[in-house]
PALUMSE-253723 format. One record per atom (N, C-alpha, C): x, y, z; residue in one letter. Coordinates in steps of 0.05 Angstrom, whole numbers, plus 5000, padded with zeros to 4 digits. Example, Ala and Ser with C-alpha at 12.3 -4.5 7.8 and 13.67 -1.06 7.14 Angstrom:
% PALUMSE-253723
east, north, up, r
5264, 4886, 5156, a;
5246, 4910, 5156, a;
5264, 4934, 5156, a;
5257, 4955, 5142, s;
5273, 4979, 5143, s;
5258, 5001, 5157, s;
This chain:
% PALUMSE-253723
east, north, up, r
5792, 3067, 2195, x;
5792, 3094, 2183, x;
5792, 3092, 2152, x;
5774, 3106, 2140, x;
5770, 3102, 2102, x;
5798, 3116, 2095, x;
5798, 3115, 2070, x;
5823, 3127, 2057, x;
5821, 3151, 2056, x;
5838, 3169, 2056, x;
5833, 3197, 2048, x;
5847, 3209, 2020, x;
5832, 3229, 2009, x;
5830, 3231, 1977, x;
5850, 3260, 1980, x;
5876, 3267, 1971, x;
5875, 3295, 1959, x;
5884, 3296, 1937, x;
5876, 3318, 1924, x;
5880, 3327, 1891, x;
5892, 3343, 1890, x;
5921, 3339, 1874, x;
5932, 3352, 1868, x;
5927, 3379, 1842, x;
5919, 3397, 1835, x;
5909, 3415, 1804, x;
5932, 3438, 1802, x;
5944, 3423, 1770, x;
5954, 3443, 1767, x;
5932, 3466, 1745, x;
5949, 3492, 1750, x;
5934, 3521, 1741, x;
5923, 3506, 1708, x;
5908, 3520, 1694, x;
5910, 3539, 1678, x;
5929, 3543, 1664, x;
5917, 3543, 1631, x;
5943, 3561, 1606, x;
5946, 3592, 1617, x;
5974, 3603, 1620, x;
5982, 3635, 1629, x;
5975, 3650, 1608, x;
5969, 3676, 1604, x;
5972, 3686, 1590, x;
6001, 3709, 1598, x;
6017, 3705, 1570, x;
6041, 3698, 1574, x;
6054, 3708, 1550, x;
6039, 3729, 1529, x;
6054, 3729, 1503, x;
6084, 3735, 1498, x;
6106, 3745, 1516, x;
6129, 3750, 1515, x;
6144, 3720, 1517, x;
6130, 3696, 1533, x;
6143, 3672, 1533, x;
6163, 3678, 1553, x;
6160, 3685, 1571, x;
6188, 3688, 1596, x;
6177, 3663, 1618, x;
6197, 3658, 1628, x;
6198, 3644, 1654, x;
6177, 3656, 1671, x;
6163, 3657, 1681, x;
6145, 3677, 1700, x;
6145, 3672, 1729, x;
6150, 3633, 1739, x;
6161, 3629, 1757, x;
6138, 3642, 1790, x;
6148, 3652, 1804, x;
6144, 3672, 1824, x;
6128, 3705, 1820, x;
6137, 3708, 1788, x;
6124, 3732, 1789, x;
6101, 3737, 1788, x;
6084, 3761, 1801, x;
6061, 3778, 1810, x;
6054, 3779, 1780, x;
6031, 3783, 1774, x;
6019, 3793, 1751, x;
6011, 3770, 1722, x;
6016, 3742, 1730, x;
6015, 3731, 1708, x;
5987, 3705, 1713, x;
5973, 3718, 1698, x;
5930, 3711, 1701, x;
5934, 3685, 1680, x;
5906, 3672, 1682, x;
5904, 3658, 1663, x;
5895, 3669, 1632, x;
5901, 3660, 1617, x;
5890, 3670, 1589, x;
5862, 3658, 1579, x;
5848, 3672, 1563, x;
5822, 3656, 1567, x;
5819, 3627, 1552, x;
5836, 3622, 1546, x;
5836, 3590, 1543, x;
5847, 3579, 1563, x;
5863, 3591, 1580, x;
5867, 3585, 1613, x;
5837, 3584, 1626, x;
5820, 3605, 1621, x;
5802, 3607, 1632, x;
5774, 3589, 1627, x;
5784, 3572, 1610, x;
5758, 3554, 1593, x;
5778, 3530, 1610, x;
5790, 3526, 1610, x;
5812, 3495, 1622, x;
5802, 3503, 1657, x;
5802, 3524, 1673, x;
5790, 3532, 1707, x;
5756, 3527, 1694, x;
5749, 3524, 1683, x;
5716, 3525, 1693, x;
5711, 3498, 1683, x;
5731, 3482, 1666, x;
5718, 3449, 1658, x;
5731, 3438, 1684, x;
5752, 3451, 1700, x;
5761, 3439, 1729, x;
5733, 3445, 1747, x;
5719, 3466, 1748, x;
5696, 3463, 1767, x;
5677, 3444, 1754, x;
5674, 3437, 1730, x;
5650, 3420, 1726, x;
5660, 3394, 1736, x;
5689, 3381, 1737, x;
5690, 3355, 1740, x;
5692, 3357, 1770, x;
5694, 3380, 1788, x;
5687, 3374, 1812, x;
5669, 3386, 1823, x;
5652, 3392, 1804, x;
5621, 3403, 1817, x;
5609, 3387, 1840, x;
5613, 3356, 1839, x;
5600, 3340, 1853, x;
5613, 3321, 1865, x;
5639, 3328, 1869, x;
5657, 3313, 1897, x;
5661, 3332, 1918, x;
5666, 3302, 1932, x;
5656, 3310, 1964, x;
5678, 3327, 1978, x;
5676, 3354, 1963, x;
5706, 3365, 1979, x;
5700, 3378, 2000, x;
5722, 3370, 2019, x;
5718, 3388, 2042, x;
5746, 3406, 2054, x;
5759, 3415, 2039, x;
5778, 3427, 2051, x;
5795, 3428, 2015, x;
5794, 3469, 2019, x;
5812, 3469, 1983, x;
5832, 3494, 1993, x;
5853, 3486, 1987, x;
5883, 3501, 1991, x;
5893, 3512, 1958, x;
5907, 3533, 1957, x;
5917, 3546, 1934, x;
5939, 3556, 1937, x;
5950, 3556, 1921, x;
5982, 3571, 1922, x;
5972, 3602, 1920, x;
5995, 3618, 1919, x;
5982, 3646, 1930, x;
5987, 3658, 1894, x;
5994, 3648, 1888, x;
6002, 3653, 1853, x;
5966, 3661, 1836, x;
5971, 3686, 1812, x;
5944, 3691, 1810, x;
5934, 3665, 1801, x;
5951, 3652, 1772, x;
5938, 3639, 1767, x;
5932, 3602, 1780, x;
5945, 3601, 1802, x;
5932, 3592, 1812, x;
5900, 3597, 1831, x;
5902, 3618, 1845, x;
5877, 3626, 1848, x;
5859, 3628, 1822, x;
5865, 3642, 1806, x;
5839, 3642, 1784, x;
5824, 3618, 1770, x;
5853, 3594, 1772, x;
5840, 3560, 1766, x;
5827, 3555, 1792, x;
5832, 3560, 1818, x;
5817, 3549, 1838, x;
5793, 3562, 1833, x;
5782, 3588, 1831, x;
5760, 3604, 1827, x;
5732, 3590, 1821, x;
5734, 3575, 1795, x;
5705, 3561, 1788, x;
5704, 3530, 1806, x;
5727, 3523, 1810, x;
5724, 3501, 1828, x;
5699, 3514, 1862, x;
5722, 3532, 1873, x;
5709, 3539, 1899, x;
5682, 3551, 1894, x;
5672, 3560, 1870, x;
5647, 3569, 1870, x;
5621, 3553, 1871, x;
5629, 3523, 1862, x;
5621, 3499, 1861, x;
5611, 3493, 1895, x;
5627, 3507, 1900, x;
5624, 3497, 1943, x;
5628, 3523, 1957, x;
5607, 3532, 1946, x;
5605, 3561, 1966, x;
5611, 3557, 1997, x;
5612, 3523, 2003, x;
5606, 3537, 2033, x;
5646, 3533, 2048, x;
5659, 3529, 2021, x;
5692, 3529, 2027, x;
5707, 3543, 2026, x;
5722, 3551, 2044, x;
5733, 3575, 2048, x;
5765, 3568, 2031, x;
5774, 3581, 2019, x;
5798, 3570, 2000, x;
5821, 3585, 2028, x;
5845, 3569, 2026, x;
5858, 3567, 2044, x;
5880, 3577, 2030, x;
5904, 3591, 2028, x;
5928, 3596, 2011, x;
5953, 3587, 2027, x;
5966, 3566, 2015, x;
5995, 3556, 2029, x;
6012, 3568, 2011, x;
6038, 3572, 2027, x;
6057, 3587, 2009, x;
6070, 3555, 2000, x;
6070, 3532, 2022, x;
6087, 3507, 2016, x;
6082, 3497, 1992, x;
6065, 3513, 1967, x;
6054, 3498, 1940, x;
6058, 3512, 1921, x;
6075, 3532, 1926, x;
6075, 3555, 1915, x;
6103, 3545, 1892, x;
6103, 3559, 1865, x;
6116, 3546, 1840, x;
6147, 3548, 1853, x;
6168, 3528, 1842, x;
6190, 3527, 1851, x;
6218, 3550, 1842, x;
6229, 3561, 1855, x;
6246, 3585, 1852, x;
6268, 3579, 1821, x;
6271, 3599, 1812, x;
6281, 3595, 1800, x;
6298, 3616, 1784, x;
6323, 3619, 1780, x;
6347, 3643, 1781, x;
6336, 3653, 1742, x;
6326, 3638, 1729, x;
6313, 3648, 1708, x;
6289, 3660, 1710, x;
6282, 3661, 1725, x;
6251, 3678, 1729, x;
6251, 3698, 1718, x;
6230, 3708, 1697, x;
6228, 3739, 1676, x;
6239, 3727, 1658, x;
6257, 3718, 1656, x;
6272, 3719, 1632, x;
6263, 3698, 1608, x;
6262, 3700, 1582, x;
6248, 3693, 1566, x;
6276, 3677, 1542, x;
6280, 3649, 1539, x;
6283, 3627, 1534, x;
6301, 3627, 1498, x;
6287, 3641, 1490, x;
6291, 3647, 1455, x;
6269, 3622, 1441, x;
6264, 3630, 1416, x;
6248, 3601, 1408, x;
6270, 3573, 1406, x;
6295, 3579, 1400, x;
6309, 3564, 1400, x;
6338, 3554, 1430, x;
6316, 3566, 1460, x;
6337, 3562, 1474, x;
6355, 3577, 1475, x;
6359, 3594, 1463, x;
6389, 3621, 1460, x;
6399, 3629, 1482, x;
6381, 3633, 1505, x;
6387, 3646, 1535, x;
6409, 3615, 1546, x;
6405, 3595, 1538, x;
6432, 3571, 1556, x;
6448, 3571, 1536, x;
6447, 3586, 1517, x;
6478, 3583, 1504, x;
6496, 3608, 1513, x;
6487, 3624, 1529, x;
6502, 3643, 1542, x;
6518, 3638, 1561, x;
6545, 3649, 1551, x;
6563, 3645, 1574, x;
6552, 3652, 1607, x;
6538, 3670, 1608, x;
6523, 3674, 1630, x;
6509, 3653, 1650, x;
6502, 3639, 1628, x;
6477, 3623, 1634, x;
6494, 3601, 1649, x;
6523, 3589, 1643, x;
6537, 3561, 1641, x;
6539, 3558, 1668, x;
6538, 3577, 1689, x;
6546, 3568, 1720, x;
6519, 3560, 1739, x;
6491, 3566, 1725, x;
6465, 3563, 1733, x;
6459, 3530, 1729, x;
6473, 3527, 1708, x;
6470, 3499, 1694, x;
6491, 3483, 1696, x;
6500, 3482, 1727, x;
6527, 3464, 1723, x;
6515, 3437, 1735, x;
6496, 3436, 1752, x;
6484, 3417, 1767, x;
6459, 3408, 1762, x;
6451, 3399, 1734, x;
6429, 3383, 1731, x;
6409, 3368, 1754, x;
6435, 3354, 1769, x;
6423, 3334, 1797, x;
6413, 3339, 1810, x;
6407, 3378, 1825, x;
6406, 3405, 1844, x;
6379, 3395, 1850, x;
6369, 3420, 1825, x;
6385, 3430, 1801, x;
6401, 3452, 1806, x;
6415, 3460, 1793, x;
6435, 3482, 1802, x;
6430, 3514, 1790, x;
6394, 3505, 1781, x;
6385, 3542, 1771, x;
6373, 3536, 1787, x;
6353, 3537, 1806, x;
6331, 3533, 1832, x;
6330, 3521, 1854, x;
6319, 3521, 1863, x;
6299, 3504, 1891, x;
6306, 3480, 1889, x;
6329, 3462, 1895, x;
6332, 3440, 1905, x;
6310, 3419, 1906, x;
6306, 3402, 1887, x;
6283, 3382, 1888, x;
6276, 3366, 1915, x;
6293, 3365, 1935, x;
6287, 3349, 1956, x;
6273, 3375, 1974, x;
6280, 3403, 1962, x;
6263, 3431, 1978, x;
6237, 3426, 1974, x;
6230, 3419, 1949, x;
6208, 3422, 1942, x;
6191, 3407, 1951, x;
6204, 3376, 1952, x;
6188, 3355, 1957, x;
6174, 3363, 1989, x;
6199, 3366, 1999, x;
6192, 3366, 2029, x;
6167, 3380, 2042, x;
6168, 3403, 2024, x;
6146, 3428, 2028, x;
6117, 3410, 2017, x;
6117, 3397, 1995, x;
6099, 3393, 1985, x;
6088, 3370, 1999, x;
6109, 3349, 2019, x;
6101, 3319, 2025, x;
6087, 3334, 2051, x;
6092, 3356, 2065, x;
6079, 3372, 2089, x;
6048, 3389, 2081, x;
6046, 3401, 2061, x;
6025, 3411, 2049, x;
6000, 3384, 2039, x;
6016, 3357, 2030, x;
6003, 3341, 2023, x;
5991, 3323, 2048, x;
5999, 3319, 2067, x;
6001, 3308, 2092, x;
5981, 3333, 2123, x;
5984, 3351, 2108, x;
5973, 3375, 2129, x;
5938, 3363, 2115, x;
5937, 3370, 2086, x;
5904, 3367, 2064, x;
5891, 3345, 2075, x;
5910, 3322, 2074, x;
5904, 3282, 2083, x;
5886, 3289, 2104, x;
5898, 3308, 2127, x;
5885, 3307, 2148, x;
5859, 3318, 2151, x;
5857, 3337, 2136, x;
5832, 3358, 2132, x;
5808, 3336, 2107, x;
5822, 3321, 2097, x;
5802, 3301, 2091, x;
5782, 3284, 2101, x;
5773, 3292, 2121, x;
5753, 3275, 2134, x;
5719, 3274, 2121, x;
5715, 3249, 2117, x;
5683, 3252, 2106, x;
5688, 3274, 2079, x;
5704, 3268, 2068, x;
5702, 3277, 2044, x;
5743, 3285, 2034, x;
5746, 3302, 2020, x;
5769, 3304, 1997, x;
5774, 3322, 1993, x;
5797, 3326, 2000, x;
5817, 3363, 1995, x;
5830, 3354, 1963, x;
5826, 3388, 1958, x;
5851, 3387, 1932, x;
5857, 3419, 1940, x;
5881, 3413, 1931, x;
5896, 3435, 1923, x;
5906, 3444, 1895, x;
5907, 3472, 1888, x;
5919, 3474, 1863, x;
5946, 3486, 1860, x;
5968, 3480, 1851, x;
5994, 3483, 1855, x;
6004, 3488, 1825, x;
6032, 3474, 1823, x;
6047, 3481, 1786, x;
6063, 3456, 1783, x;
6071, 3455, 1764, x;
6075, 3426, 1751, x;
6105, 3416, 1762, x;
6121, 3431, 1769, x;
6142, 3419, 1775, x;
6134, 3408, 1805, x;
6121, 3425, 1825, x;
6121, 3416, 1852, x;
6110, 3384, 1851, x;
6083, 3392, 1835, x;
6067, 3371, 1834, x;
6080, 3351, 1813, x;
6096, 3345, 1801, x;
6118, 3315, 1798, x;
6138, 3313, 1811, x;
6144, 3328, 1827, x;
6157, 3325, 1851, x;
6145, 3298, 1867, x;
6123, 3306, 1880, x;
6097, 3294, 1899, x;
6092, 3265, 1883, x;
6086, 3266, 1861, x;
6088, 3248, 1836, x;
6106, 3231, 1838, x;
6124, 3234, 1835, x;
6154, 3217, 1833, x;
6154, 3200, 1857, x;
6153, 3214, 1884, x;
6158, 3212, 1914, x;
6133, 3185, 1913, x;
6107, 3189, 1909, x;
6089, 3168, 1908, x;
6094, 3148, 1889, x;
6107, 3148, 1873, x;
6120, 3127, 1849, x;
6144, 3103, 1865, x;
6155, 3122, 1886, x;
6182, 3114, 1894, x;
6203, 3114, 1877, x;
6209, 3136, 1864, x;
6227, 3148, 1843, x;
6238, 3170, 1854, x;
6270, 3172, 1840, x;
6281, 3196, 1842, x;
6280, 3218, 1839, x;
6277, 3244, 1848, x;
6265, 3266, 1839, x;
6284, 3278, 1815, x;
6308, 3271, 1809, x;
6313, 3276, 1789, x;
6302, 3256, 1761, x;
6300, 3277, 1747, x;
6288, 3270, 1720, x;
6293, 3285, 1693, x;
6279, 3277, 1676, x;
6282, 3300, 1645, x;
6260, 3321, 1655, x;
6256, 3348, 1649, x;
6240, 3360, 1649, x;
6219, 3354, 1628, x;
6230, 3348, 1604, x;
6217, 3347, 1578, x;
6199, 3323, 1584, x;
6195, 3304, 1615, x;
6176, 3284, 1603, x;
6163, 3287, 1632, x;
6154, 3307, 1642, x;
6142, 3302, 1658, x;
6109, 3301, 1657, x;
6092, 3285, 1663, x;
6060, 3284, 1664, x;
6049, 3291, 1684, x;
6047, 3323, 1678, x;
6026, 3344, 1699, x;
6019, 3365, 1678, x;
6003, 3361, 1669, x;
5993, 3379, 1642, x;
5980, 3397, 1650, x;
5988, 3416, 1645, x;
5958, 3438, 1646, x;
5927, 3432, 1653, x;
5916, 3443, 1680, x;
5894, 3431, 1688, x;
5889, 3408, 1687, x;
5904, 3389, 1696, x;
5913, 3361, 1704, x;
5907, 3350, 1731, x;
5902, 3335, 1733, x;
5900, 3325, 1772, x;
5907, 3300, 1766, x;
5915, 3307, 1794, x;
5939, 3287, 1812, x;
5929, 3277, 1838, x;
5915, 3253, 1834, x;
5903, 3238, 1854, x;
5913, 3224, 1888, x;
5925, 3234, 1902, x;
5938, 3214, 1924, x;
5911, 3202, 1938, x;
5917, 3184, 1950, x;
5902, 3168, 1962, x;
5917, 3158, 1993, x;
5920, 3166, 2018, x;
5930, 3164, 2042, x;
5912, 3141, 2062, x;
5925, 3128, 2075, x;
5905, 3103, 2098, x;
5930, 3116, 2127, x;
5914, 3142, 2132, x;
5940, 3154, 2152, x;
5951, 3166, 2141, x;
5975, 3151, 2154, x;
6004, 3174, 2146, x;
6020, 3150, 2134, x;
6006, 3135, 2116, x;
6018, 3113, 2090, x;
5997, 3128, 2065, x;
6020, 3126, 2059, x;
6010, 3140, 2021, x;
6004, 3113, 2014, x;
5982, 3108, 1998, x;
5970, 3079, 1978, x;
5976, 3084, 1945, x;
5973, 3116, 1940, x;
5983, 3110, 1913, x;
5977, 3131, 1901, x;
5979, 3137, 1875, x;
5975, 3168, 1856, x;
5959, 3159, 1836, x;
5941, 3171, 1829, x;
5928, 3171, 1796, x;
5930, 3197, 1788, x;
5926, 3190, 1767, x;
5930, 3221, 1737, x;
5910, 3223, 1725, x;
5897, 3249, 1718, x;
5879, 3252, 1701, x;
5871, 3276, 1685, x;
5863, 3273, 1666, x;
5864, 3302, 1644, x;
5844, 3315, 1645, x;
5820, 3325, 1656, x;
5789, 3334, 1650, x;
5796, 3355, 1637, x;
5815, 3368, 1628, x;
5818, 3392, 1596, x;
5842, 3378, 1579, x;
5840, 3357, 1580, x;
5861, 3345, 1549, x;
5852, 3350, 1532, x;
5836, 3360, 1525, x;
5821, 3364, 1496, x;
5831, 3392, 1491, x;
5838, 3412, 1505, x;
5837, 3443, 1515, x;
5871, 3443, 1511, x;
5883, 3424, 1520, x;
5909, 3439, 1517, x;
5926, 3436, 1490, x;
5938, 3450, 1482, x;
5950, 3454, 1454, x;
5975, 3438, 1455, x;
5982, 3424, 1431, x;
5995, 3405, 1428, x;
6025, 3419, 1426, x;
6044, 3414, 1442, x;
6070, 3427, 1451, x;
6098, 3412, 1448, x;
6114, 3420, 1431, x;
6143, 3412, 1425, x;
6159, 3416, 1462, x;
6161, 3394, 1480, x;
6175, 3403, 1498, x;
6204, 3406, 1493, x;
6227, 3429, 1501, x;
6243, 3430, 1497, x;
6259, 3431, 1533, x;
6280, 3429, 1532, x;
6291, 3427, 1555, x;
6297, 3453, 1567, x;
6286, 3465, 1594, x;
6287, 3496, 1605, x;
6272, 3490, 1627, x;
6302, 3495, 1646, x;
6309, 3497, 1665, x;
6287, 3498, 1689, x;
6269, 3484, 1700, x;
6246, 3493, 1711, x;
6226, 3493, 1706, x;
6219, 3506, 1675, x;
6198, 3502, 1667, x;
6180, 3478, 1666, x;
C-alpha cells in the first residue's frame, strides 16, 4: 500500500480590527490580505492530486478553503466540526496591546493551569479530535491526498503528536503560520512523519508574539 498524504492548512489573516480573541465566533472573514494568502494556497495546490478536502465550519476557514476547492471543481468540501478552533473562556474578548486583560484579578482563576490549559479545551481534547479527523482524511487518501484546513493551535497539537512531544508548550513558539501547511505522511494507521511549509511567507506580516492564552 503507497503512503498516504494529508495536509494540514491553516486559514488566512482575519480581518479583525478590534484585536479580540474571536476563537468560535460567527462572523470573523478573512481580510483581504487574508484573501491574497487563500488564493496563493490554491495556486500551490492547483496541481496536487487531491482527492478528498475537509474544512472546519469556521468562515474563515471556509473562505481559505474557497480558491483551493475551486482548483478541483470536481471536490465536494466536506465540513468536520473535529477541526474546528479550540474553546476558549476568552473568546470576544480583546487582550490590551500590552496584555492588560491577564492582569485582572478576573482573569487569575482561568490561568491557574498552564499544563490544561486551564482557559480552554484541554490539549489531549484537541489532539484526540484532531488524531480522528487526521486518521478518518489518511483513509480518504487513496490514489491521491486529502487536506484539510483547520487553526493553528489544533494543528500543533497534530504537530507535536507526530514529533512525539508533549502537547504542552509555549504558545509564543509555535510553527503554524498563517496559510501554512502541515504535511503528514501515513503507511496505514502508522504515522511516518510531518513536514512544514510556508507558500504565503512572503504575505505574512512580521509579529511580536506575546503570550495569550490560546491564541
Amino acid at each position: 500500500m503507497a503512503p498516504r498524504i494529508v495536509h494540514l492548512v491553516r486559514h488566512g489573516q482575519v480581518y479583525n480590527p478590534e484585536a479580540v480573541l474571536y476563537g468560535r465566533l460567527p462572523g470573523f472573514g478573512l481580510s483581504d490580505l487574508g484573501k491574497q494568502m487563500a488564493e496563493r494556497l490554491g495556486e500551490y495546490f492547483a496541481d496536487a492530486p487531491l482527492v478528498h478536502l475537509v474544512s472546519s465550519p469556521l468562515q474563515r476557514a471556509q473562505e481559505t478553503m474557497a480558491p483551493i476547492a475551486a482548483g478541483h471543481p470536481e471536490l465536494t468540501v466536506n465540513i468536520d466540526e473535529r477541526v474546528i478552533e479550540a474553546a476558549n473562556v476568552f473568546e470576544g474578548k480583546s487582550f490590551g496591546k500590552y496584555n492588560q486583560l491577564l492582569l485582572q484579578p478576573s482573569s487569575w482563576w482561568a490561568l491557574r493551569n498552564p499544563l490544561q490549559p486551564s482557559w480552554g479545551e484541554p490539549y489531549p481534547s484537541i489532539l484526540a479530535r484532531m488524531r480522528l479527523a487526521l486518521a478518518d482524511a489518511a483513509e480518504k487518501a487513496v490514489d491521491g491526498e486529502a487536506l484539510i484546513v483547520a487553526h493553528e493551535l489544533p494543528i500543533w497539537m497534530a504537530r507535536r503528536w507526530a514529533q512525539g512531544r508533549s502537547p504542552v508548550h509555549d504558545p509564543r513558539k509555535r510553527e503554524a503560520r498563517l496559510a501554512s501547511v502541515t504535511t503528514f505522511t501515513f503507511d496505514g494507521d502508522q504515522l511516518l512523519g510531518a513536514e512544514y511549509a510556508e507558500p504565503a511567507g512572503d504575505l505574512v506580516p512580521p509579529k511580536k508574539r506575546r503570550f495569550r492564552p490560546g491564541a
